[in-house]
MMTF fields as JSON, N, C-alpha, C and O atoms, coordinates in Angstrom:
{
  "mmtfVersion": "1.0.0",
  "mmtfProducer": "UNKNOWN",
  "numBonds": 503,
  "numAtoms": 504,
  "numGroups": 126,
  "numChains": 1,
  "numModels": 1,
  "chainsPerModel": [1],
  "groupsPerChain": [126],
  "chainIdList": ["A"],
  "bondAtomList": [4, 2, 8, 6, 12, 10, 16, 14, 20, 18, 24, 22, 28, 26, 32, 30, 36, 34, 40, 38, 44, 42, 48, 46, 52, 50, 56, 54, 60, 58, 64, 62, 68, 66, 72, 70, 76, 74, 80, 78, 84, 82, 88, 86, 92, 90, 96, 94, 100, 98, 104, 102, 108, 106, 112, 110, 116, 114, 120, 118, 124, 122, 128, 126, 132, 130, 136, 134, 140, 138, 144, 142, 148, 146, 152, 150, 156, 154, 160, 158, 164, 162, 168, 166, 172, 170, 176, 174, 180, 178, 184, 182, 188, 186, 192, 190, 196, 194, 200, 198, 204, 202, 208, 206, 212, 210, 216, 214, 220, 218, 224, 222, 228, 226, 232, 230, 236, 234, 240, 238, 244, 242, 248, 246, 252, 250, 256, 254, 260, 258, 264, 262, 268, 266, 272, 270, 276, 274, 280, 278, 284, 282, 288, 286, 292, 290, 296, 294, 300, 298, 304, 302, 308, 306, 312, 310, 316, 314, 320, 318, 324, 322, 328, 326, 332, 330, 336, 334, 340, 338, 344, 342, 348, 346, 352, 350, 356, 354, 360, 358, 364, 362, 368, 366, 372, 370, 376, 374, 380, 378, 384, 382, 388, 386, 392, 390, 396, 394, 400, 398, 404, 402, 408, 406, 412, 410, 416, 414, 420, 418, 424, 422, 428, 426, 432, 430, 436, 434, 440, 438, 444, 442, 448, 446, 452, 450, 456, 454, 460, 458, 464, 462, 468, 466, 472, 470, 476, 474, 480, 478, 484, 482, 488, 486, 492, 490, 496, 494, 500, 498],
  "bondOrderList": [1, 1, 1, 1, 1, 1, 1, 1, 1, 1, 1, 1, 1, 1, 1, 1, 1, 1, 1, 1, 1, 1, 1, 1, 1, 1, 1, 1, 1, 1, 1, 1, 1, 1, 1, 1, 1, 1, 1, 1, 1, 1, 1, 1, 1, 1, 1, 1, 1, 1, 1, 1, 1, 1, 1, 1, 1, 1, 1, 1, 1, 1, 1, 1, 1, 1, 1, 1, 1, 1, 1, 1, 1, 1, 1, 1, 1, 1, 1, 1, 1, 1, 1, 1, 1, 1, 1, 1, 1, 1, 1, 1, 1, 1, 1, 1, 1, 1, 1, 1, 1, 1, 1, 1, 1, 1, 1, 1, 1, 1, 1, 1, 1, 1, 1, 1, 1, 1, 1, 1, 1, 1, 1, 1, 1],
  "groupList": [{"groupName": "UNK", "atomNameList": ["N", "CA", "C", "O"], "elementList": ["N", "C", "C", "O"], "formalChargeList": [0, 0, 0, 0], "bondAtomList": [1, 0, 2, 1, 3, 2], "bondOrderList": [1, 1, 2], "singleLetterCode": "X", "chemCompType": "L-PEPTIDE LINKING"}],
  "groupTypeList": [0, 0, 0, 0, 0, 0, 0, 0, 0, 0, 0, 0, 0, 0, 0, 0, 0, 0, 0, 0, 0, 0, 0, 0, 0, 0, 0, 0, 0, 0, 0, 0, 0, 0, 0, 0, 0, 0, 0, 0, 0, 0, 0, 0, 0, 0, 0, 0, 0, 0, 0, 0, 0, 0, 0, 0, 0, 0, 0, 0, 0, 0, 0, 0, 0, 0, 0, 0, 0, 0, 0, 0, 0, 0, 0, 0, 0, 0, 0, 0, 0, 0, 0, 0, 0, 0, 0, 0, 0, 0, 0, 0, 0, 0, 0, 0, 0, 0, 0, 0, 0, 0, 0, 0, 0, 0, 0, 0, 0, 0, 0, 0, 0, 0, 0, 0, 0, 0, 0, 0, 0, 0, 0, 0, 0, 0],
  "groupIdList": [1, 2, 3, 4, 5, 6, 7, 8, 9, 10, 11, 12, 13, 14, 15, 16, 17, 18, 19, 20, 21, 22, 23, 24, 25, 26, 27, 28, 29, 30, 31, 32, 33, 34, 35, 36, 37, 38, 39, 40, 41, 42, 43, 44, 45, 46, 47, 48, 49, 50, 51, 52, 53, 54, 55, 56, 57, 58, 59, 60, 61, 62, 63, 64, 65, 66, 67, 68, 69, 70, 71, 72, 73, 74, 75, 76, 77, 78, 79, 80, 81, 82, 83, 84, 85, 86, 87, 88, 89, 90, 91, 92, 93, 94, 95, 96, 97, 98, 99, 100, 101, 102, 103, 104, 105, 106, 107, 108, 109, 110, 111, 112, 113, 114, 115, 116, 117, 118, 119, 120, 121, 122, 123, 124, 125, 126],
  "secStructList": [7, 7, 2, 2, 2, 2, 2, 2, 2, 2, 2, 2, 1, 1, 7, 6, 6, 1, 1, 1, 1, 7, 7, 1, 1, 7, 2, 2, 2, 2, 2, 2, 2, 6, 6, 6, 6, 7, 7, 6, 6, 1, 7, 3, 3, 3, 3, 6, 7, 6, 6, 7, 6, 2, 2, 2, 2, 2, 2, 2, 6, 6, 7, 7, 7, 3, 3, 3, 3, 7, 1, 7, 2, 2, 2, 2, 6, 2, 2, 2, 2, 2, 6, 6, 4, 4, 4, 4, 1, 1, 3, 3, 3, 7, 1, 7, 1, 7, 7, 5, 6, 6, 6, 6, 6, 6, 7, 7, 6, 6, 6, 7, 1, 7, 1, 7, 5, 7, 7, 1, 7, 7, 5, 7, 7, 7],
  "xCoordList": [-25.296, -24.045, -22.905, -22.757, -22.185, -20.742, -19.892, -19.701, -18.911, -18.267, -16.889, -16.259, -16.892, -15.895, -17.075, -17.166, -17.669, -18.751, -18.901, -18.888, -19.047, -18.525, -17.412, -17.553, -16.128, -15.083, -14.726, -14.187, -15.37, -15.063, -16.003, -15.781, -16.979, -17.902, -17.422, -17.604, -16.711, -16.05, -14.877, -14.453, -13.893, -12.689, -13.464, -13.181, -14.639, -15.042, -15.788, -15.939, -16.52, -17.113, -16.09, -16.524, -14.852, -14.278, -13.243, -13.03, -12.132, -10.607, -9.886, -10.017, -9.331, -8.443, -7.749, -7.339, -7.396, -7.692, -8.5, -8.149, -9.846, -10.735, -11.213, -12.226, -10.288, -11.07, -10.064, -9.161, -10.408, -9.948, -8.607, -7.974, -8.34, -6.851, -5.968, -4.929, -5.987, -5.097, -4.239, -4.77, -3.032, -1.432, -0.658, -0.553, -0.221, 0.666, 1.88, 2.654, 2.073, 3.463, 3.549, 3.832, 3.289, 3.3, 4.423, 5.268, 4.501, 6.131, 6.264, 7.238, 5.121, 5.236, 5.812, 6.652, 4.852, 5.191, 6.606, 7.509, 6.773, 8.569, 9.183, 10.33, 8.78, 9.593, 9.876, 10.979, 8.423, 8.806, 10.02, 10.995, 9.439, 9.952, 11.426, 12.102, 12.186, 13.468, 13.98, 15.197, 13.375, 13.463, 13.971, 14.808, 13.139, 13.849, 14.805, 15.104, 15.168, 16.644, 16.157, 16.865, 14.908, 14.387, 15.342, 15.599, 15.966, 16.957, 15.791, 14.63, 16.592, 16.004, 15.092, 13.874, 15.619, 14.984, 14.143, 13.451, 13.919, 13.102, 11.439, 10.909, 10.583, 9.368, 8.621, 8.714, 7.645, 6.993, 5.157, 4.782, 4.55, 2.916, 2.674, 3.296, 1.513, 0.695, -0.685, -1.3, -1.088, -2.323, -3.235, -2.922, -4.848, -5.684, -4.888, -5.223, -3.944, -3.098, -4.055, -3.707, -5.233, -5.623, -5.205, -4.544, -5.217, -4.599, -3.159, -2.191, -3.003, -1.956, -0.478, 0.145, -0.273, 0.854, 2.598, 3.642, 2.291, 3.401, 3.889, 4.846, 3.21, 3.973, 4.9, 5.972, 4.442, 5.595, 6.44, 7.255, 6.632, 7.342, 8.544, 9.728, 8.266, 8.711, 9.501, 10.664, 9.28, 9.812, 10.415, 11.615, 10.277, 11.471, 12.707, 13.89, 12.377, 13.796, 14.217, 15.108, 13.664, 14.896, 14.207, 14.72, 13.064, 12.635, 11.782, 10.962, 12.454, 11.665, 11.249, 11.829, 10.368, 9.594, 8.434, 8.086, 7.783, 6.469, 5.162, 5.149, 4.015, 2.883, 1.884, 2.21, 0.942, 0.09, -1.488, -1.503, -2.321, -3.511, -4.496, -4.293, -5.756, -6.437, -8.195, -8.266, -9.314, -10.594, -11.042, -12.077, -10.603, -11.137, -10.428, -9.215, -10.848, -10.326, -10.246, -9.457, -11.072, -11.144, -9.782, -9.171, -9.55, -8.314, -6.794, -5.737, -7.146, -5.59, -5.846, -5.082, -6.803, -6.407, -6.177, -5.973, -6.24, -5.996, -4.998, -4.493, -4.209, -2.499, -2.094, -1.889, -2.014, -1.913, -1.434, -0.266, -2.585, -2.841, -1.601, -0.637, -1.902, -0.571, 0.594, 1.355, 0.779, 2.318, 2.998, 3.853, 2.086, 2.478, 3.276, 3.013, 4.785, 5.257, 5.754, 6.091, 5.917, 6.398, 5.385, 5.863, 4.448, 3.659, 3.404, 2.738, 4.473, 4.967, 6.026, 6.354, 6.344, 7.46, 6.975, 7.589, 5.461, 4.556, 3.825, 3.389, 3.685, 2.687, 1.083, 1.102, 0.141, -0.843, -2.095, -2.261, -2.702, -3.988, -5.094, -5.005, -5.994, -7.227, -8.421, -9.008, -8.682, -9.181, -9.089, -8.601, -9.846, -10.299, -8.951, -8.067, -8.579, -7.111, -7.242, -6.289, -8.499, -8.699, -8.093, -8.628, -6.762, -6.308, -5.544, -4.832, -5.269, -4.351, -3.122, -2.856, -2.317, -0.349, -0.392, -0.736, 0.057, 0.861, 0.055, 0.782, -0.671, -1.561, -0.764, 0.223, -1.144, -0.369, 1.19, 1.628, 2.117, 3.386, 3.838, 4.954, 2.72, 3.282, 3.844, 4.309, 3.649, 4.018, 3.17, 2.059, 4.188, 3.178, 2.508, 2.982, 1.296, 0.914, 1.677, 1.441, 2.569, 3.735, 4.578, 4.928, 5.175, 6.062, 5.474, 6.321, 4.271, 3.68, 3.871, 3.764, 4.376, 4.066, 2.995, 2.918, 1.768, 0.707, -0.56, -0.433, -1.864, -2.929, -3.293, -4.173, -2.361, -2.708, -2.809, -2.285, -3.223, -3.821, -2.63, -2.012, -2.309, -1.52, -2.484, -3.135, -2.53, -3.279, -2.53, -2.956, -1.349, -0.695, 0.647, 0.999, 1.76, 2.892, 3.718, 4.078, 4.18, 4.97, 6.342, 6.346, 6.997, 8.379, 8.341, 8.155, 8.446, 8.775, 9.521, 10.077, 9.804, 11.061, 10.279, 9.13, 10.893, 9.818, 10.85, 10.662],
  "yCoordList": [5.454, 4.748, 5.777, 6.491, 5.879, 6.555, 6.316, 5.126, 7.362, 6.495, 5.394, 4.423, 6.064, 4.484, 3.391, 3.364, 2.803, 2.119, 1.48, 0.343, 2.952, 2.504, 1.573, 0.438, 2.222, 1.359, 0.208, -0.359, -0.302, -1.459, -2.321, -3.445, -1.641, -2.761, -3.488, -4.649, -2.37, -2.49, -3.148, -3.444, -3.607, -4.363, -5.636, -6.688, -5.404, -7.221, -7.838, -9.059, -6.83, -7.564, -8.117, -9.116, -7.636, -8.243, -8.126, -7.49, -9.07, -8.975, -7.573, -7.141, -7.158, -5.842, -6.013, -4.908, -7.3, -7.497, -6.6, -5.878, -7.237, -6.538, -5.035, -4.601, -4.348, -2.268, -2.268, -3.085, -1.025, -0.057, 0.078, 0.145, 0.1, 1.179, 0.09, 0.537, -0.913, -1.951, -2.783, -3.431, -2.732, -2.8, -3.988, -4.337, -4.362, -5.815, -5.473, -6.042, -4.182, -3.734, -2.172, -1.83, -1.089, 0.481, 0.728, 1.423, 0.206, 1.308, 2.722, 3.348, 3.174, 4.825, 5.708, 6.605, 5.004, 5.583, 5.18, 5.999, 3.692, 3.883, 4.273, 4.598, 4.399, 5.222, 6.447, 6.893, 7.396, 8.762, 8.947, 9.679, 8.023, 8.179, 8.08, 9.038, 6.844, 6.568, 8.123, 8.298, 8.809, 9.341, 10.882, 11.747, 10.709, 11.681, 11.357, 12.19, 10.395, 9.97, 10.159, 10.591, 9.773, 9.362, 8.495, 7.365, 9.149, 8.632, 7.498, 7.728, 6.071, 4.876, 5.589, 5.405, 6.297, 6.784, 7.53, 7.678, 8.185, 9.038, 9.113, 8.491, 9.73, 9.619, 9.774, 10.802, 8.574, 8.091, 7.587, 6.54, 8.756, 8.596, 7.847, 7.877, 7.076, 7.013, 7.035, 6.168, 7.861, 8.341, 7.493, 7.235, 7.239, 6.328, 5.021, 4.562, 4.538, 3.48, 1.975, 1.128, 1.959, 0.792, -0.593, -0.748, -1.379, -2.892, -2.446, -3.163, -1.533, -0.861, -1.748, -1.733, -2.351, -2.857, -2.154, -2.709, -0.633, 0.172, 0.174, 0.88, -0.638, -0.082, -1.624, -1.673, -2.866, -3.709, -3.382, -4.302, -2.647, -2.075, -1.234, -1.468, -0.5, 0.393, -0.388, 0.013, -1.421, -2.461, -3.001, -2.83, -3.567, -4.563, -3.265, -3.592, -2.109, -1.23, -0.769, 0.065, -1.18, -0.897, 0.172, 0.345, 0.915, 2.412, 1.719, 0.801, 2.752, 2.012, 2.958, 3.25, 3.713, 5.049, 5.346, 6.482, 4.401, 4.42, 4.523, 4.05, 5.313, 5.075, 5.001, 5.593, 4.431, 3.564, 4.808, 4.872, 5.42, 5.885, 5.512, 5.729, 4.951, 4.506, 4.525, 4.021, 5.191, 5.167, 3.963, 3.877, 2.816, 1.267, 0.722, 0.548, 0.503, -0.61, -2.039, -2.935, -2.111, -3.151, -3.645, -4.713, -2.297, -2.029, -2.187, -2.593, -1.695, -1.563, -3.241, -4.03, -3.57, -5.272, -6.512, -7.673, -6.11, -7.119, -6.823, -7.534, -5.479, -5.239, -5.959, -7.173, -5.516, -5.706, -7.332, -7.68, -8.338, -9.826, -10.147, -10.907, -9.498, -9.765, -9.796, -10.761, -8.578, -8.626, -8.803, -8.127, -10.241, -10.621, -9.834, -8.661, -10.863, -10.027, -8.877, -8.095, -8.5, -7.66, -5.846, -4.716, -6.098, -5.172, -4.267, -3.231, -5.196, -4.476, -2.944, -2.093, -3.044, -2.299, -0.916, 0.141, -1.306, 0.029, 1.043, 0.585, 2.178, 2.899, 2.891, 3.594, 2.113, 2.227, 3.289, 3.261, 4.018, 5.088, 4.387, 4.41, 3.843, 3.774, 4.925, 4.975, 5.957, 7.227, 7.591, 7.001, 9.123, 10.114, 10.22, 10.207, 10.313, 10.88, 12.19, 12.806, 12.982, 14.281, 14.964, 15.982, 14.479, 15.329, 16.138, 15.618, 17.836, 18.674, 18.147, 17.393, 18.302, 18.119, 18.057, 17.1, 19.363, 19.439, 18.008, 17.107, 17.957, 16.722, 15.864, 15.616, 15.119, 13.823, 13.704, 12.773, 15.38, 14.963, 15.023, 14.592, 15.775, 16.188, 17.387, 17.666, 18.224, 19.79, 21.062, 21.463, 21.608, 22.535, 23.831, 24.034, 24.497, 25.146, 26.714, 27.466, 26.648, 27.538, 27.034, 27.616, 25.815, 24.996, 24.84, 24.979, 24.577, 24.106, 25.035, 26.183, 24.573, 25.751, 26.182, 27.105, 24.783, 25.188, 25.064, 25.19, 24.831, 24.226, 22.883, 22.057, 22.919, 21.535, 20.295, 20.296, 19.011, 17.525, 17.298, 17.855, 16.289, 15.07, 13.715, 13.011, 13.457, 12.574, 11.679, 11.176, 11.545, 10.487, 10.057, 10.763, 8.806, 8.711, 9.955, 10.381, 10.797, 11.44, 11.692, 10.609, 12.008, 11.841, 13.479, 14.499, 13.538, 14.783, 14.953, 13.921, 15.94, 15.78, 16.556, 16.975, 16.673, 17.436, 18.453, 19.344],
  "zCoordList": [0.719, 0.926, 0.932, -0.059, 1.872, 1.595, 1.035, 0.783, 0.535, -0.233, 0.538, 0.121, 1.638, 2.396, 1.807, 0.58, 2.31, 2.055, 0.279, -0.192, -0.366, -1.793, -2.064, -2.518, -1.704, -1.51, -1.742, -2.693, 0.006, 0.643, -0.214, -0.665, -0.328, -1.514, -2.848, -3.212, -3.495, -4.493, -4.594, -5.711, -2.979, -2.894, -2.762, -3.336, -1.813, -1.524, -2.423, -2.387, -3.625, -4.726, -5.939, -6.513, -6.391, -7.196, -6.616, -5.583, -7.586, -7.021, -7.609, -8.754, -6.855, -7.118, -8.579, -8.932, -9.832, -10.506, -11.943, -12.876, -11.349, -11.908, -11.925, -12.474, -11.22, -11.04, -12.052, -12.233, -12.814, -13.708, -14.034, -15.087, -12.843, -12.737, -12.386, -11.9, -12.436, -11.846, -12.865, -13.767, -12.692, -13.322, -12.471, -11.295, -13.653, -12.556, -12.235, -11.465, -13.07, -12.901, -13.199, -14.346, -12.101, -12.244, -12.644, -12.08, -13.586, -14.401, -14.287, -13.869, -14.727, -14.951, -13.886, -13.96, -12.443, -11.094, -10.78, -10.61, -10.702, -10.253, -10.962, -10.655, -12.042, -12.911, -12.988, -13.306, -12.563, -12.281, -10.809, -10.638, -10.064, -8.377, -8.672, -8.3, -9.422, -9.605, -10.735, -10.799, -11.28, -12.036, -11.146, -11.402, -10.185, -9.354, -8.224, -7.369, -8.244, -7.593, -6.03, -5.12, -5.938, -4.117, -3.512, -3.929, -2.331, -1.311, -0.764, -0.423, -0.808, 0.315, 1.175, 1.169, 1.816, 3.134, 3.098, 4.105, 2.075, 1.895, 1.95, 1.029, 2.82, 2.921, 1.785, 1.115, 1.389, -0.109, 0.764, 1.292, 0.556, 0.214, -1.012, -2.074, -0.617, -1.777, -1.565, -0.944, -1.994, -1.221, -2.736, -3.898, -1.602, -2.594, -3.233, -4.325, -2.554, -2.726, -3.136, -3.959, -2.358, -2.519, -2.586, -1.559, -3.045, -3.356, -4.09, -3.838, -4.804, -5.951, -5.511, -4.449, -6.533, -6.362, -6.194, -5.85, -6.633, -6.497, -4.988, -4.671, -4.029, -2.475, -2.628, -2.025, -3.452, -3.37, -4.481, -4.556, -5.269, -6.335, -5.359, -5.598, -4.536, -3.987, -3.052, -3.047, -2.207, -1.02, -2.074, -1.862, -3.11, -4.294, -4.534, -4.625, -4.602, -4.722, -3.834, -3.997, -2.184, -1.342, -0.399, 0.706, -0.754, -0.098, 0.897, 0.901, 1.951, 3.584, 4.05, 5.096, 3.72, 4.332, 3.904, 3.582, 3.869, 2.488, 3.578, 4.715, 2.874, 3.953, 2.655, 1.625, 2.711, 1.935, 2.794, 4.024, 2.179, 2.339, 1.833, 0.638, 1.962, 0.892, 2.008, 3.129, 1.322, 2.129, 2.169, 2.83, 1.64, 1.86, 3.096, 2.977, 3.961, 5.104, 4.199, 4.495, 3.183, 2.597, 1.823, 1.851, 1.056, 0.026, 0.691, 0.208, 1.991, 2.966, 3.024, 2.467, 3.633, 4.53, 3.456, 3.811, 2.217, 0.926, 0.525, -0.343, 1.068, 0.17, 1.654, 1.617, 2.485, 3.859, 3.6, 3.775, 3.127, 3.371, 1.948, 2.045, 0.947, -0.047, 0.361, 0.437, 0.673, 0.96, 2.548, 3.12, 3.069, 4.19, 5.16, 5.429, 5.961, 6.805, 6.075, 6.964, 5.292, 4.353, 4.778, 4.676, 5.075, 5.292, 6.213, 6.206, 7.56, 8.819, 8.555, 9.382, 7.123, 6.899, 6.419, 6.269, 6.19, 5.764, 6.733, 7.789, 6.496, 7.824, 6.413, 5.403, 6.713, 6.298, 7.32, 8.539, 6.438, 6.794, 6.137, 4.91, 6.556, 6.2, 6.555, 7.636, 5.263, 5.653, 4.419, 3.455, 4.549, 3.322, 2.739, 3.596, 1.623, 1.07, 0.992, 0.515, 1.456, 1.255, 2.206, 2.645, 2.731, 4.08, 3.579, 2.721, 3.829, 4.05, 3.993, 4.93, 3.213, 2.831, 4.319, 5.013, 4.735, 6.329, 7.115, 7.532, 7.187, 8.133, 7.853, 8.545, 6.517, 5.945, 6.615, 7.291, 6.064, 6.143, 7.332, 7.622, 8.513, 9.501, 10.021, 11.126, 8.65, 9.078, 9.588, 9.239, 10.64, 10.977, 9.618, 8.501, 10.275, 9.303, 8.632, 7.687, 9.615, 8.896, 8.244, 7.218, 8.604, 7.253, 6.215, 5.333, 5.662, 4.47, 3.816, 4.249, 1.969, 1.283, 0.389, -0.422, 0.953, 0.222, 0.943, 2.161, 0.478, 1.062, 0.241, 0.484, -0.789, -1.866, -1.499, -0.384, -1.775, -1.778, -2.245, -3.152, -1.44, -2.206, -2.985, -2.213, -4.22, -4.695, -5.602, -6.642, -5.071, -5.827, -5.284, -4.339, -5.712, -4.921, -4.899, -5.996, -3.514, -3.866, -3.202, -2.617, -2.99, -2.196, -1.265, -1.929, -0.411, 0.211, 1.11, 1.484, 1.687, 3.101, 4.384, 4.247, 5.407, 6.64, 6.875, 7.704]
}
């Protein structure tokens, strides 16, 4: 089994609810994000996003630049189905979160200043 496969198994066998890591309310994250005074506009990953309720956390404070990554097709189409028309406002990736910074943000490989993973919400500029 792959792990997409893992995944999607794991969104369609219980409710997003029931995994581990799941919060009715990510304080910590908007909290770090507001903590660094992210402009509205400002481009906001969340890579391995899954069902994670932080991308409507993020749409309740106003930030319209958000892209949602997550290896479940399963995980995207259940935040997707939550947060109705609301979800048009997101750029969702269904795929490895294992992509190269520059890939994700869009920079060429001379702009980047690293080879590092993004593996969590983060704010950046291009």
């Amino acid at each position: 089994m792959s792990t997409q496969e893992h995944w999607n198994k794991a969104y369609s066998s219980k409710p997003h609810e029931g995994l581990s890591w799941y919060q009715t309310e990510p304080t910590l994250s908007l909290g770090l994000i507001a903590d660094c005074m992210v402009d509205p506009d400002a481009a906001i990953g969340d890579i391995g996003g899954g069902a994670s309720l932080l991308v409507d956390g993020l749409l309740d404070r106003g930030y319209r630049n958000i892209t949602v990554l997550d290896i479940s097709d399963e995980a995207v189409r259940q935040a997707k189905q939550r947060l109705g028309a609301s979800a048009a406002k997101i750029q969702w990736r269904a795929e490895n979160g294992l992509v190269p910074r520059a890939e994700f943000i869009g920079t060429t490989k001379s702009e980047r200043a690293g080879d590092g993973l993004l593996n969590f919400a983060v704010p950046y500029s291009n």
